[in-house]
C-alpha positions in Angstrom: 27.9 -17.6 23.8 24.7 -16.0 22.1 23.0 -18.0 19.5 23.9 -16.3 15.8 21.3 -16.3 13.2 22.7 -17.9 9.6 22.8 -16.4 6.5 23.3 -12.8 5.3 22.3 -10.1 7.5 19.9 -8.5 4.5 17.7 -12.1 4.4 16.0 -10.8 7.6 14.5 -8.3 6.1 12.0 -7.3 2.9 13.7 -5.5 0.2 12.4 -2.2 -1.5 10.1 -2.7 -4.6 8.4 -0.8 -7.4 5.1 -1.2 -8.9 5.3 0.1 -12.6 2.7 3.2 -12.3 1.2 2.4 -15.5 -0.1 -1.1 -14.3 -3.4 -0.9 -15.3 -4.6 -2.1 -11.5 -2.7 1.1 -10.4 -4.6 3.2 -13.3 -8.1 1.5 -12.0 -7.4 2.2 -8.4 -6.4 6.2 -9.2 -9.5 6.4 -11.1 -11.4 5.0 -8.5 -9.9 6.8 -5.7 -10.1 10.0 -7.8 -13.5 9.2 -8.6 -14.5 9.0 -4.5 -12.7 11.8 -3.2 -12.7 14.3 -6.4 -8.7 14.4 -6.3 -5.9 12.8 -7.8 -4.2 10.2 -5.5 -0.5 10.5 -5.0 1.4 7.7 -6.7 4.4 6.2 -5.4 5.7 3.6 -7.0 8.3 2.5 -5.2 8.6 0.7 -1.5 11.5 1.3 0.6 11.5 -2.2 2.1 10.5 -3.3 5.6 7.0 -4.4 4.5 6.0 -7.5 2.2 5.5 -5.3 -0.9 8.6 -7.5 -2.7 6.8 -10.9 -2.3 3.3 -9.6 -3.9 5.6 -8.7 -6.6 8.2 -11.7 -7.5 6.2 -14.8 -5.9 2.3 -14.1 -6.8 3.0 -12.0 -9.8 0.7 -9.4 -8.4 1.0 -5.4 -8.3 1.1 -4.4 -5.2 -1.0 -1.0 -4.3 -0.7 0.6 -0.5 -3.9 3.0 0.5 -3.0 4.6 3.5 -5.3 5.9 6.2 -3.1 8.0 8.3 -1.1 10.5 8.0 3.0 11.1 9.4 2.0 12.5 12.5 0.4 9.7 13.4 2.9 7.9 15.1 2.4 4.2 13.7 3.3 1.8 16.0 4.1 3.9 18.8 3.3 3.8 22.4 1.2 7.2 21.1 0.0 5.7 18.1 -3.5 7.5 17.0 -5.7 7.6 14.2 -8.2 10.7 13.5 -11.8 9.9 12.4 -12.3 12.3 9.6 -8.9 10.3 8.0 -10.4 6.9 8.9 -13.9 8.0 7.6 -12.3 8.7 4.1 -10.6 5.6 3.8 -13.9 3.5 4.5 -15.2 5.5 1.5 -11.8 4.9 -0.6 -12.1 1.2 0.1 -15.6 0.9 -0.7 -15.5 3.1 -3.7 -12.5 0.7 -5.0 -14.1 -2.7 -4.3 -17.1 -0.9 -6.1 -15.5 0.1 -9.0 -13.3 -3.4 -9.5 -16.7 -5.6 -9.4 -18.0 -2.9 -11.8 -15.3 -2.9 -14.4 -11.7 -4.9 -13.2 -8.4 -4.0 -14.9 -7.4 -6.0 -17.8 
């Protein structure tokens, strides 16, 4: 007989989670982002699981931001996973620009 895992079927798993848009880490981040690439980033606040988004939140207290480098055609994780330099080569500058602009001025 095949070993059964205890507890509820959900407690494998991460649950969604929301990060209030008007955190002002969020607000420093857009500007920042903004600020690098001359356009608005797109803000989602909310995480439909699968990823450790929930713990960021309810154990360290912390606002959890996502800056993806890829886009859906990408194929994450896939056995033809790829990333395209011109996405990778922005993201190096987001990244900079945002570690920048936090030692310059961090949120509140």
């Amino acid at each position: 007989m095949a070993a059964r895992r205890k507890g509820p079927r959900h407690a494998r798993f991460f649950p969604a989670s929301r990060t209030d848009p008007d955190d002002s880490w969020v607000k420093a981040v857009a500007r920042s982002m903004q600020r690098s690439t001359n356009r608005a980033p797109n803000i989602v606040p909310n995480s439909s699981g699968s990823s450790p988004s929930d713990l960021f939140l309810k154990i360290l207290g912390a606002p959890c931001i996502w800056i993806p480098n890829s886009y859906p055609g990408c194929n994450q994780h896939g056995p033809d996973e790829h990333a395209l330099a011109p996405l990778l080569r922005e993201g190096l500058g987001l990244m900079a620009g945002i570690w920048w602009d936090l030692g310059e001025s961090p949120p509140r």
